[in-house]
MARMIFI-492985 format. One record per residue (C-alpha): x, y, z; residue number from 1. Coordinates in Angstrom, 2 decimals, always signed. Example, Ala and Ser with C-alpha at 12.3 -4.5 7.8 and 13.67 -1.06 7.14 Angstrom:
2
SITE       u       v       w   n
SITE  +12.30   -4.50   +7.80   1
SITE  +13.67   -1.06   +7.14   2
***
This chain:
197
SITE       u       v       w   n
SITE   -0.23 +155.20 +108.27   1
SITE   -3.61 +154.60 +106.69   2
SITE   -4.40 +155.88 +102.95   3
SITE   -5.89 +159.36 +102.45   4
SITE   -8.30 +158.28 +100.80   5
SITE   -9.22 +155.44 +102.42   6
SITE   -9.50 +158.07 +105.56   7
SITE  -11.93 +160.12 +103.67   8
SITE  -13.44 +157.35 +102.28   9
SITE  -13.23 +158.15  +98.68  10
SITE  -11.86 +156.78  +94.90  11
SITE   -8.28 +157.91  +94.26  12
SITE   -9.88 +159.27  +90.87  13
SITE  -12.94 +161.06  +92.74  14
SITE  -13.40 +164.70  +92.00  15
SITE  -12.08 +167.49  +93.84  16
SITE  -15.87 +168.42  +94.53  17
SITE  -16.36 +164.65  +95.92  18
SITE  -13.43 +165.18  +98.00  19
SITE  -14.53 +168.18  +99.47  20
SITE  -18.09 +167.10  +99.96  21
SITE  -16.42 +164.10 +101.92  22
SITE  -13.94 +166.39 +104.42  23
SITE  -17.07 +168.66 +105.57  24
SITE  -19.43 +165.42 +106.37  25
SITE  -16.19 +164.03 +108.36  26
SITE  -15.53 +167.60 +109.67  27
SITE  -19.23 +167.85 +110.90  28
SITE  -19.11 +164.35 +112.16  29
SITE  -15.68 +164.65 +114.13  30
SITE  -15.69 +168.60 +115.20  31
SITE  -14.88 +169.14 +118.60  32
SITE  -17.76 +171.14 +119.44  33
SITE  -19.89 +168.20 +118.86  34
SITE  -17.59 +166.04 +121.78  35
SITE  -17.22 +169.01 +124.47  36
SITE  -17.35 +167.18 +127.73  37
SITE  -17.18 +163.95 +126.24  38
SITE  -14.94 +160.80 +127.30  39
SITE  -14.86 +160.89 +123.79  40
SITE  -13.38 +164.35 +122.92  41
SITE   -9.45 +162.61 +122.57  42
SITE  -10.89 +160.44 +119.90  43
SITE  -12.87 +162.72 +117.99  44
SITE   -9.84 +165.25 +118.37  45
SITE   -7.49 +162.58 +117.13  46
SITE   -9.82 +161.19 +114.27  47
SITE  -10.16 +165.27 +112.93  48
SITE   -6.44 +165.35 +112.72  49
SITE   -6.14 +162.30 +110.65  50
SITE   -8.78 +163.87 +108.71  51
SITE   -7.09 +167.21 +107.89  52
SITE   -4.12 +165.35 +106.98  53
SITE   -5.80 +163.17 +104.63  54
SITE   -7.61 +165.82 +102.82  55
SITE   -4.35 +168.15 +102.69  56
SITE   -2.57 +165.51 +101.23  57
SITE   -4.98 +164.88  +98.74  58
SITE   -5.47 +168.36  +97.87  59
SITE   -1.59 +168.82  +98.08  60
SITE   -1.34 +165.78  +95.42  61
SITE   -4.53 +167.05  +93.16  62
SITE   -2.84 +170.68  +92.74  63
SITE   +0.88 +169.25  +91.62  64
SITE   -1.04 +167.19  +89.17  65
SITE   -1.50 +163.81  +91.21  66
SITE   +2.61 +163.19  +90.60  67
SITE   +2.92 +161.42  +94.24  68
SITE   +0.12 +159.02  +93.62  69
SITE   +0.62 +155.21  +93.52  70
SITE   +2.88 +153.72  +96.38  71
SITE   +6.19 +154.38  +97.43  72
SITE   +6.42 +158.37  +97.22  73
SITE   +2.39 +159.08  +98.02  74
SITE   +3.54 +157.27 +101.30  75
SITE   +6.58 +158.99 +101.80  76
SITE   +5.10 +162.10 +101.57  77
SITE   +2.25 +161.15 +103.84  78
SITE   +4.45 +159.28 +106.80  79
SITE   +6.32 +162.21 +107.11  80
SITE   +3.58 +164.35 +107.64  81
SITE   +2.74 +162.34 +110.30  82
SITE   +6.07 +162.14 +111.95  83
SITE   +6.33 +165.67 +111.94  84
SITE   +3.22 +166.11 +113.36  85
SITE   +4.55 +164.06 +116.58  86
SITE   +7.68 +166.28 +116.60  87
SITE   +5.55 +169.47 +116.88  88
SITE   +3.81 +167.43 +119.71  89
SITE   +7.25 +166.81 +121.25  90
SITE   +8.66 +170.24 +120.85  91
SITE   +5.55 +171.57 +122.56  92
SITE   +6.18 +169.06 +125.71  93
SITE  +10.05 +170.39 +125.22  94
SITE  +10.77 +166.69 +124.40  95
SITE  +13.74 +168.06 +122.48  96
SITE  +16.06 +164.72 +122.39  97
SITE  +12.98 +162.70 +121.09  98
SITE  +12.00 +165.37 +118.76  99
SITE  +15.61 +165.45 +117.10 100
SITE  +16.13 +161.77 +117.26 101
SITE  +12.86 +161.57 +114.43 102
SITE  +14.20 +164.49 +112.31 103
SITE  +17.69 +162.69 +111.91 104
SITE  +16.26 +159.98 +110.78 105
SITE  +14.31 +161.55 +107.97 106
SITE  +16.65 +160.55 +105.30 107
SITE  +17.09 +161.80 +101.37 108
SITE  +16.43 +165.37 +100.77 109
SITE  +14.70 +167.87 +103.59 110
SITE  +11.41 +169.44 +103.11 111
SITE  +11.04 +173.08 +104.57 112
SITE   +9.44 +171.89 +107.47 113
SITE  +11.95 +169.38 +108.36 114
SITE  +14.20 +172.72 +108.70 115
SITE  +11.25 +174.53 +110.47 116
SITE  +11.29 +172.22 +113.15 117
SITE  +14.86 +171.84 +113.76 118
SITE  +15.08 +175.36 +113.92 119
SITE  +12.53 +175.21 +116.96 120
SITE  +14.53 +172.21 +118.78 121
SITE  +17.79 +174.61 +118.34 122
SITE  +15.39 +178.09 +119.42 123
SITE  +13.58 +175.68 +122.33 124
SITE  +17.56 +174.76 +123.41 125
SITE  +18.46 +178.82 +123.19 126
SITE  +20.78 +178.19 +120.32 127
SITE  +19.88 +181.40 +118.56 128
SITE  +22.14 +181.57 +115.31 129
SITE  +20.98 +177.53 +114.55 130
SITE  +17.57 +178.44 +114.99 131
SITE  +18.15 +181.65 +112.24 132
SITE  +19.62 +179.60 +109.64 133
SITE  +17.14 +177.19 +109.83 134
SITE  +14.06 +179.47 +110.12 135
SITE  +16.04 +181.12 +106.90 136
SITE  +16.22 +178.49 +104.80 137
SITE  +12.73 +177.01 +105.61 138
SITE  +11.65 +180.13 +104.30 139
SITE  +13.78 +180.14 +101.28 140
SITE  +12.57 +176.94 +100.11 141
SITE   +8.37 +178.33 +100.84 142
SITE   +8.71 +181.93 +100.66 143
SITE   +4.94 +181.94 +101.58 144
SITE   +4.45 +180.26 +104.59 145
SITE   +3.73 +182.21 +106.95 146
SITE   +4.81 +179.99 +109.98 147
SITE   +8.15 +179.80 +109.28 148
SITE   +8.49 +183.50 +108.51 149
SITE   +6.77 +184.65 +111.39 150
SITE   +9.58 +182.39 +113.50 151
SITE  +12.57 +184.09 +111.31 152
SITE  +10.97 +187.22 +112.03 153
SITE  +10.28 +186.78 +115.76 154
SITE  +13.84 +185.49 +115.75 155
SITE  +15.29 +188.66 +113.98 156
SITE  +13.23 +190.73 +116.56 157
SITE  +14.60 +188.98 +119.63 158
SITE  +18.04 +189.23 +118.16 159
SITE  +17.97 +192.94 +117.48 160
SITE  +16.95 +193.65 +120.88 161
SITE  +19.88 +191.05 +122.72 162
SITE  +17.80 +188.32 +123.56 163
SITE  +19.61 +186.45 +121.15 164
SITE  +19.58 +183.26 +123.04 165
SITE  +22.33 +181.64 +125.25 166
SITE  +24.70 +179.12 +123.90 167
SITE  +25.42 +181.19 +120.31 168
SITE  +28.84 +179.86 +118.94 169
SITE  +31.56 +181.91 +117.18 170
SITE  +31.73 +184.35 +120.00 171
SITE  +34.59 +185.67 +122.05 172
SITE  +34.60 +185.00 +125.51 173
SITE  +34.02 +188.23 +126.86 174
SITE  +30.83 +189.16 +124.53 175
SITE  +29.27 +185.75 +126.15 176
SITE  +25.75 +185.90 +127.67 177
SITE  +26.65 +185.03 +131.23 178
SITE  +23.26 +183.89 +133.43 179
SITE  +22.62 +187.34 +134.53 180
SITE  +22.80 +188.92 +131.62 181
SITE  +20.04 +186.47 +130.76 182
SITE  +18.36 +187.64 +133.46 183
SITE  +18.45 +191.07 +133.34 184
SITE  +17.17 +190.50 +129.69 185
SITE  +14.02 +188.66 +130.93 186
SITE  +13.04 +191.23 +133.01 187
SITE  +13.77 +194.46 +130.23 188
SITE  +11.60 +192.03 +128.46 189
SITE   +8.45 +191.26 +130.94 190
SITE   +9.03 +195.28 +131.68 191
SITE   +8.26 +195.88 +127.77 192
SITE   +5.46 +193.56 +127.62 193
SITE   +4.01 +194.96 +130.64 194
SITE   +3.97 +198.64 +129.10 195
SITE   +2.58 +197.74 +125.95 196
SITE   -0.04 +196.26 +127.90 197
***
Protein backbone atom coordinates (compact mmCIF):
# COMPACT_ATOMS: atom_id res chain seq x y z
CA UNK A 1 0.00 0.00 0.00
CA UNK A 2 1.50 3.30 -1.06
CA UNK A 3 2.49 6.10 1.68
CA UNK A 4 -0.10 8.73 2.67
CA UNK A 5 1.80 11.10 2.01
CA UNK A 6 3.34 10.16 -0.87
CA UNK A 7 -0.56 9.84 -2.11
CA UNK A 8 -1.15 13.39 -1.29
CA UNK A 9 1.99 14.34 -2.34
CA UNK A 10 3.26 16.09 0.65
CA UNK A 11 6.41 16.22 3.50
CA UNK A 12 5.66 13.95 6.47
CA UNK A 13 6.42 17.28 8.52
CA UNK A 14 4.03 19.54 6.25
CA UNK A 15 1.40 21.48 8.07
CA UNK A 16 -2.00 20.49 8.72
CA UNK A 17 -3.00 23.61 6.47
CA UNK A 18 -0.57 22.11 3.61
CA UNK A 19 -2.26 18.92 4.03
CA UNK A 20 -5.53 20.16 3.65
CA UNK A 21 -4.74 22.51 0.83
CA UNK A 22 -3.36 19.22 -0.89
CA UNK A 23 -6.74 16.81 -0.27
CA UNK A 24 -9.14 19.63 -1.88
CA UNK A 25 -6.77 20.11 -5.16
CA UNK A 26 -6.81 16.07 -5.32
CA UNK A 27 -10.54 16.13 -4.35
CA UNK A 28 -11.26 18.70 -7.20
CA UNK A 29 -9.02 16.84 -9.52
CA UNK A 30 -10.48 13.22 -8.83
CA UNK A 31 -14.37 14.07 -7.91
CA UNK A 32 -16.71 12.02 -9.60
CA UNK A 33 -18.73 14.68 -10.97
CA UNK A 34 -15.86 15.71 -13.03
CA UNK A 35 -15.73 11.76 -14.70
CA UNK A 36 -19.69 11.22 -15.12
CA UNK A 37 -19.92 9.22 -18.28
CA UNK A 38 -16.40 8.68 -18.51
CA UNK A 39 -14.43 5.29 -19.34
CA UNK A 40 -12.61 6.87 -16.78
CA UNK A 41 -15.10 7.21 -13.85
CA UNK A 42 -13.61 3.54 -12.12
CA UNK A 43 -10.28 5.22 -11.98
CA UNK A 44 -11.07 8.49 -10.79
CA UNK A 45 -13.52 6.68 -8.25
CA UNK A 46 -10.71 4.40 -7.19
CA UNK A 47 -7.89 7.16 -7.09
CA UNK A 48 -10.58 9.43 -4.59
CA UNK A 49 -10.68 6.49 -2.31
CA UNK A 50 -7.01 6.17 -1.98
CA UNK A 51 -7.17 9.76 -1.44
CA UNK A 52 -9.59 9.86 1.52
CA UNK A 53 -7.66 7.20 3.05
CA UNK A 54 -4.48 8.93 2.82
CA UNK A 55 -5.65 12.14 4.20
CA UNK A 56 -7.67 10.30 7.13
CA UNK A 57 -4.74 8.61 8.05
CA UNK A 58 -2.75 11.53 8.16
CA UNK A 59 -5.18 13.50 9.99
CA UNK A 60 -5.84 10.36 12.23
CA UNK A 61 -1.86 10.35 12.95
CA UNK A 62 -1.56 14.44 13.28
CA UNK A 63 -4.45 14.46 16.09
CA UNK A 64 -2.80 11.43 18.37
CA UNK A 65 0.34 13.44 18.12
CA UNK A 66 2.09 11.75 14.98
CA UNK A 67 2.77 8.44 17.47
CA UNK A 68 2.26 5.92 14.32
CA UNK A 69 4.73 7.71 12.15
CA UNK A 70 7.96 6.06 10.87
CA UNK A 71 7.56 2.38 9.50
CA UNK A 72 6.31 -0.60 10.91
CA UNK A 73 3.06 0.65 12.90
CA UNK A 74 2.20 3.84 10.36
CA UNK A 75 1.89 0.78 7.93
CA UNK A 76 0.05 -1.37 10.03
CA UNK A 77 -2.37 1.00 10.68
CA UNK A 78 -2.69 2.00 7.07
CA UNK A 79 -2.82 -1.81 5.43
CA UNK A 80 -5.52 -2.50 7.53
CA UNK A 81 -7.50 0.23 6.52
CA UNK A 82 -7.22 -0.97 3.30
CA UNK A 83 -8.08 -4.53 3.94
CA UNK A 84 -11.04 -3.56 5.61
CA UNK A 85 -12.06 -1.49 3.04
CA UNK A 86 -12.14 -4.75 0.65
CA UNK A 87 -14.14 -6.59 3.35
CA UNK A 88 -16.88 -3.89 3.32
CA UNK A 89 -16.64 -4.44 -0.54
CA UNK A 90 -17.09 -8.19 0.07
CA UNK A 91 -19.81 -8.01 2.61
CA UNK A 92 -21.73 -5.79 0.22
CA UNK A 93 -21.36 -8.59 -2.72
CA UNK A 94 -22.37 -11.10 0.38
CA UNK A 95 -18.85 -12.57 -0.21
CA UNK A 96 -19.08 -13.67 3.40
CA UNK A 97 -16.32 -16.67 3.35
CA UNK A 98 -13.79 -14.21 1.65
CA UNK A 99 -14.73 -11.44 3.88
CA UNK A 100 -14.04 -13.63 7.13
CA UNK A 101 -11.06 -15.37 5.75
CA UNK A 102 -9.23 -11.45 5.79
CA UNK A 103 -10.58 -10.59 9.30
CA UNK A 104 -9.00 -13.90 10.79
CA UNK A 105 -6.04 -13.11 9.62
CA UNK A 106 -5.76 -9.69 11.16
CA UNK A 107 -3.57 -10.73 13.94
CA UNK A 108 -2.51 -8.88 17.49
CA UNK A 109 -5.14 -6.86 19.07
CA UNK A 110 -8.70 -5.89 17.18
CA UNK A 111 -9.63 -2.43 16.32
CA UNK A 112 -13.46 -1.57 16.64
CA UNK A 113 -13.96 -1.98 13.18
CA UNK A 114 -12.45 -5.29 12.90
CA UNK A 115 -15.53 -6.18 15.37
CA UNK A 116 -17.88 -3.95 13.22
CA UNK A 117 -17.40 -5.99 10.37
CA UNK A 118 -17.56 -9.34 11.80
CA UNK A 119 -20.61 -8.40 13.31
CA UNK A 120 -22.03 -7.75 9.67
CA UNK A 121 -20.59 -11.23 8.23
CA UNK A 122 -22.49 -12.91 11.42
CA UNK A 123 -25.90 -10.26 10.79
CA UNK A 124 -25.38 -10.91 6.69
CA UNK A 125 -25.36 -14.99 7.78
CA UNK A 126 -28.69 -14.26 10.18
CA UNK A 127 -26.69 -15.08 13.25
CA UNK A 128 -28.39 -12.45 15.36
CA UNK A 129 -26.86 -12.77 19.00
CA UNK A 130 -23.02 -12.82 17.15
CA UNK A 131 -23.87 -9.91 15.29
CA UNK A 132 -25.10 -8.05 18.94
CA UNK A 133 -22.03 -8.76 20.72
CA UNK A 134 -20.00 -7.62 18.15
CA UNK A 135 -21.95 -4.45 17.18
CA UNK A 136 -21.67 -4.05 21.27
CA UNK A 137 -18.33 -4.12 21.73
CA UNK A 138 -17.38 -2.12 18.55
CA UNK A 139 -19.24 0.42 20.19
CA UNK A 140 -17.70 0.05 23.54
CA UNK A 141 -14.33 0.51 22.30
CA UNK A 142 -15.73 4.10 20.01
CA UNK A 143 -18.66 5.11 21.86
CA UNK A 144 -19.01 7.80 19.08
CA UNK A 145 -19.21 6.26 15.97
CA UNK A 146 -22.10 6.43 14.74
CA UNK A 147 -21.93 3.41 12.26
CA UNK A 148 -21.53 0.91 14.57
CA UNK A 149 -24.23 2.23 16.88
CA UNK A 150 -26.69 2.71 14.37
CA UNK A 151 -26.05 -1.32 13.51
CA UNK A 152 -26.41 -2.21 17.48
CA UNK A 153 -29.36 -0.17 17.40
CA UNK A 154 -30.99 -1.46 14.20
CA UNK A 155 -30.05 -4.82 15.67
CA UNK A 156 -31.80 -4.14 19.09
CA UNK A 157 -34.85 -2.92 17.00
CA UNK A 158 -35.11 -6.04 14.86
CA UNK A 159 -34.67 -8.12 17.95
CA UNK A 160 -37.40 -6.50 19.98
CA UNK A 161 -39.81 -6.98 17.31
CA UNK A 162 -38.74 -11.11 16.56
CA UNK A 163 -36.82 -10.70 13.62
CA UNK A 164 -34.02 -11.72 15.54
CA UNK A 165 -32.37 -13.62 12.83
CA UNK A 166 -32.32 -17.45 12.13
CA UNK A 167 -29.57 -19.63 13.35
CA UNK A 168 -29.39 -17.88 17.17
CA UNK A 169 -27.67 -20.52 19.50
CA UNK A 170 -28.54 -21.26 23.16
CA UNK A 171 -32.13 -21.87 22.32
CA UNK A 172 -34.47 -24.72 23.06
CA UNK A 173 -35.79 -26.53 20.34
CA UNK A 174 -39.20 -25.59 20.45
CA UNK A 175 -38.59 -21.59 20.68
CA UNK A 176 -36.54 -22.19 17.19
CA UNK A 177 -37.35 -19.93 14.20
CA UNK A 178 -38.59 -22.60 11.82
CA UNK A 179 -38.69 -21.20 7.87
CA UNK A 180 -42.16 -20.01 8.20
CA UNK A 181 -41.91 -18.30 11.04
CA UNK A 182 -39.27 -16.45 9.03
CA UNK A 183 -41.66 -15.92 6.67
CA UNK A 184 -44.47 -14.78 8.27
CA UNK A 185 -41.95 -12.25 9.88
CA UNK A 186 -40.96 -10.84 6.44
CA UNK A 187 -44.20 -10.12 5.51
CA UNK A 188 -45.42 -8.37 9.27
CA UNK A 189 -42.34 -6.59 8.24
CA UNK A 190 -42.92 -5.39 4.39
CA UNK A 191 -46.71 -4.85 5.92
CA UNK A 192 -45.06 -2.22 8.49
CA UNK A 193 -42.92 -0.63 6.02
CA UNK A 194 -45.68 -0.35 3.67
CA UNK A 195 -47.92 1.62 6.30
CA UNK A 196 -45.39 3.91 7.35
CA UNK A 197 -45.11 4.67 3.86
Amino acid sequence: MKDPYEVLGVSRNASESEIKSAYRELAKKYHPDNYTDSPLADLAEEKMKEVNEAYDFIMQEKKNGGSSVGGGAYNNAYNASSQYANVRMMIQQNRLDEAEQILDSVTGDHSAEWYFLRGMCYYRRGWAQQAVQHFQRACTMEPNNMEYRQALNNMSRQQSYGFGGYNTTGMNQQSQCGVCDVCAGLMCMDCLCRGCC
